[in-house]
matplotlib code that plots the C-alpha trace (Angstrom):
import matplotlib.pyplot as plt

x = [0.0, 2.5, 4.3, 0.8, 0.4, 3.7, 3.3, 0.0, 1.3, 3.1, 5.6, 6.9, 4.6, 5.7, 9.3, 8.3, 6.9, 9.8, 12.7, 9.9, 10.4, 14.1, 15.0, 12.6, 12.9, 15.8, 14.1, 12.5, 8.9, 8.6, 9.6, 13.0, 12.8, 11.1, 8.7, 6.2, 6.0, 7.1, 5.7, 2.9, 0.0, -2.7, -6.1, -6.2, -10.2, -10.3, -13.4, -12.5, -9.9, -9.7, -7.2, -8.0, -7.4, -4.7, -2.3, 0.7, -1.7, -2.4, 1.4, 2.3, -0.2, 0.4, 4.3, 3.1, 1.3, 4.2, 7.5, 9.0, 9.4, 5.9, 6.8, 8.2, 4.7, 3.3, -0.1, -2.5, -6.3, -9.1, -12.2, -13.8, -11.6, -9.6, -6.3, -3.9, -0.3, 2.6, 5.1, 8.4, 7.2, 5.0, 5.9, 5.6, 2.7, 0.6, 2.6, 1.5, -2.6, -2.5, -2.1, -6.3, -6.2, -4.4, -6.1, -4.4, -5.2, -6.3, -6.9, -9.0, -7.6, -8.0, -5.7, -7.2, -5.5, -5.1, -6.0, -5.9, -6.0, -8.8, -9.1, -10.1, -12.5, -14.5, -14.9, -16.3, -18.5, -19.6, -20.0, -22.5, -24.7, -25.0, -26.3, -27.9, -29.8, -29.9, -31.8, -34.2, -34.8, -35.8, -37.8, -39.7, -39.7, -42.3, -43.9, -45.2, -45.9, -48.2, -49.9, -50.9, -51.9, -53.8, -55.5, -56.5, -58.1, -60.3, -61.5, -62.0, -64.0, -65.7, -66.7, -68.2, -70.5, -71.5, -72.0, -73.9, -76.5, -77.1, -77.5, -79.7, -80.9, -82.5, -79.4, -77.7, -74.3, -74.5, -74.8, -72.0, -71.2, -71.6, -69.0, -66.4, -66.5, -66.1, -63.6, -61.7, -61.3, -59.5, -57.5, -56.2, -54.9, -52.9, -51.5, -50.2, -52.2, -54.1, -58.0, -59.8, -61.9, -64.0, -65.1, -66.3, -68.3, -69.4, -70.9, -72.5, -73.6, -74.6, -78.2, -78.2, -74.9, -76.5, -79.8, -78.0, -77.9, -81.1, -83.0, -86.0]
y = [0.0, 2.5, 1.9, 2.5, 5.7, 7.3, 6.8, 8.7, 11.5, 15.0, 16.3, 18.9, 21.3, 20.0, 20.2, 24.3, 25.2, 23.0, 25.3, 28.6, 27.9, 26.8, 30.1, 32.2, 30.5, 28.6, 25.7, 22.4, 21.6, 18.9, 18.3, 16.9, 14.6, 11.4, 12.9, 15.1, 17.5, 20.9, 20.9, 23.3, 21.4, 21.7, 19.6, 18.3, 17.8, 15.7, 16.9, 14.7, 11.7, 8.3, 7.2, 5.1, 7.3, 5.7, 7.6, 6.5, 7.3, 10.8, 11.8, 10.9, 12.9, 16.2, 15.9, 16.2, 19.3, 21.2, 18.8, 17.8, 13.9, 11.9, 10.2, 13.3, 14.8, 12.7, 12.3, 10.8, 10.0, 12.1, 11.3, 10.5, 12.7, 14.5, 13.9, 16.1, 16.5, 18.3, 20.8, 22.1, 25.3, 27.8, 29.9, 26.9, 25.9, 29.7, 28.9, 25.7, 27.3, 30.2, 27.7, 27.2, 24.2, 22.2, 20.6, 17.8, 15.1, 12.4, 14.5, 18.0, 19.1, 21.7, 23.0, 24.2, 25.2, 23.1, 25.2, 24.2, 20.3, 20.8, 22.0, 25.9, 24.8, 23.1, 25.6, 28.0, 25.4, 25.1, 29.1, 28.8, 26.1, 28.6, 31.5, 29.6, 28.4, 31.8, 33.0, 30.1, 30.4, 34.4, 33.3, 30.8, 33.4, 35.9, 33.1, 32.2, 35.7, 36.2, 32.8, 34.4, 37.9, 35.9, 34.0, 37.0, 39.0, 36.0, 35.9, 39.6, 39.3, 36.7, 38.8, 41.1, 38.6, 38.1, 41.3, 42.2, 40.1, 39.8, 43.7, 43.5, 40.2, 41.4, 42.7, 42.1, 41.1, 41.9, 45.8, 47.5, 49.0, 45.7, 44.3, 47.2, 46.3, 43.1, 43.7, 46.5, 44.8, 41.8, 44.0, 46.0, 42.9, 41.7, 44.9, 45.1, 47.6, 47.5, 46.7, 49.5, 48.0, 51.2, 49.8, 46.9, 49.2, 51.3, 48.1, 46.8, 50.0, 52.5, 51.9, 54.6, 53.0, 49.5, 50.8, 51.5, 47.6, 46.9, 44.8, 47.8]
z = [0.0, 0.5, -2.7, -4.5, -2.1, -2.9, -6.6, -6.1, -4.7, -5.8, -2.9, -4.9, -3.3, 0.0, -1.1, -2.1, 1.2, 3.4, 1.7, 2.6, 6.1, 6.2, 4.2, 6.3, 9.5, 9.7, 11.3, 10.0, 9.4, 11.7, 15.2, 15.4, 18.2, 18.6, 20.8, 20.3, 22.9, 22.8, 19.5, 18.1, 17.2, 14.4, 12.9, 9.4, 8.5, 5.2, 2.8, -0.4, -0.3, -2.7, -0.3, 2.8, 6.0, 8.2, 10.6, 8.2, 5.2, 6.3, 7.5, 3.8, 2.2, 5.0, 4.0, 0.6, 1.7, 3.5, 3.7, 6.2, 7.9, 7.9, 11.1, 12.9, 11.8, 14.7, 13.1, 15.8, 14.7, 16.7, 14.5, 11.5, 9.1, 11.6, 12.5, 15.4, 13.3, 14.9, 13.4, 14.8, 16.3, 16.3, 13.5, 11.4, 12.7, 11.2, 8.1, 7.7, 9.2, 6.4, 4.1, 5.1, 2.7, 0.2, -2.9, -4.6, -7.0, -4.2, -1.6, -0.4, 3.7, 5.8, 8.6, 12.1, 15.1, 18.1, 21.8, 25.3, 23.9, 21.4, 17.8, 17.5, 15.5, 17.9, 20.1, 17.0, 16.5, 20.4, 20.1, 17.2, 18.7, 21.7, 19.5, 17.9, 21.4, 22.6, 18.6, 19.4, 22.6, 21.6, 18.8, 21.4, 23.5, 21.4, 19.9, 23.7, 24.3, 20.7, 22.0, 25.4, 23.5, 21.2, 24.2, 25.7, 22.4, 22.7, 25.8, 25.9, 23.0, 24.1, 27.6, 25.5, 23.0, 27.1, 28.1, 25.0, 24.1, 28.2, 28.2, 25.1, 24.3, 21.0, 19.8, 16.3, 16.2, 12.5, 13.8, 11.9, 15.2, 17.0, 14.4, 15.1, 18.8, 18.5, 15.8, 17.8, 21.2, 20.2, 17.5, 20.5, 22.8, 19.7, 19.0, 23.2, 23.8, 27.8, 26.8, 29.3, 31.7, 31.5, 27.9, 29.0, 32.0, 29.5, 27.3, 30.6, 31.8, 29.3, 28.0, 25.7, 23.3, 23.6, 22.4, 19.2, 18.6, 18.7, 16.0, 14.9]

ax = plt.figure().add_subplot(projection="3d")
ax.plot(x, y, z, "-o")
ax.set_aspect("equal")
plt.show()
């Protein structure tokens, strides 16, 4: 297999961006001892590969991406298409991040940074989901309150079919000025506006505006 994998891939790019970082540097891409730590670490996320994802696999295909020595590249698997890799320090390691991604003929990666033992990117993502909570849990939020507003137009309104045909039993709720009230009162709970009680008093009450209503 790694004959057939190293006849698949082009390290001349590689090659390019190891001499970058030796002439602008003066270090080596990877870490130079057998170990890993003290060693700035980054994420490789794999979007489009023809090539089965192994630790030895993927520290082939990154030196292909940026030089240096696939086993001093320490490439450790984290999940499904995402692999922790090591480089020599920490300028290396932006060099190697403002590259963003590489595109080759087998293979699509992306580089993320690596903080406080977990890759940058997850903690992006763990800041969306929370907006994201927070944008739902507003939009809940007014869509409880509309509910309740909603609730109360209709009670109100249904106090006053009450109130109305109690006051006048032979009243018309097809009254243009029956309709407007009943119209008018709920109108006014879903717009937020307080419903005055007095209204309701003055529909109860007033025998010479409930007179109006009645059937001739």
């Amino acid at each position: 297999m790694a004959a057939d994998l190293l006849s698949r891939l082009d390290f001349l790019p590689g090659e390019s961006f190891q001499e970058d970082v030796r002439r602008r540097l003066g270090k080596s891409v990877h870490h130079p001892s057998s170990s890993p730590d003290g060693s700035f670490f980054l994420l490789a996320t794999f979007h489009r590969y023809t090539i089965r994802l192994t630790e030895d696999s993927v520290a082939l295909m990154l030196q292909s991406c940026f030089g240096g020595s696939a086993p001093g590249l320490h490439v450790t698997f984290q999940s499904d298409r995402h692999f922790r890799f090591s480089v020599s320090c920490k300028a290396v390691g932006f060099m190697v991040y403002n590259l963003c991604h590489f595109i080759g003929s087998c293979f699509d990666v992306y580089f993320h940074l690596w903080s406080n033992g977990a890759p940058r990117w997850e903690r992006k993502k763990l800041l969306w989901e929370q907006e994201q909570e927070r944008e739902w849990t507003r939009v809940q939020s007014r869509h409880e309150k509309n509910t309740i507003v909603l609730l109360q137009s209709l009670f109100v309104m249904f106090v006053l079919h009450l109130l109305w045909f109690r006051a006048l039993p032979n009243a018309s709720i097809n009254h243009p000025q029956c309709l407007i009230l009943f119209v008018l009162a709920p109108l006014l709970c879903l717009l937020q506006f307080q419903f005055p009680q007095s209204l309701v008093d003055f529909v109860k009450n007033s025998e010479e505006h409930l007179n109006i209503c009645h059937i001739r």
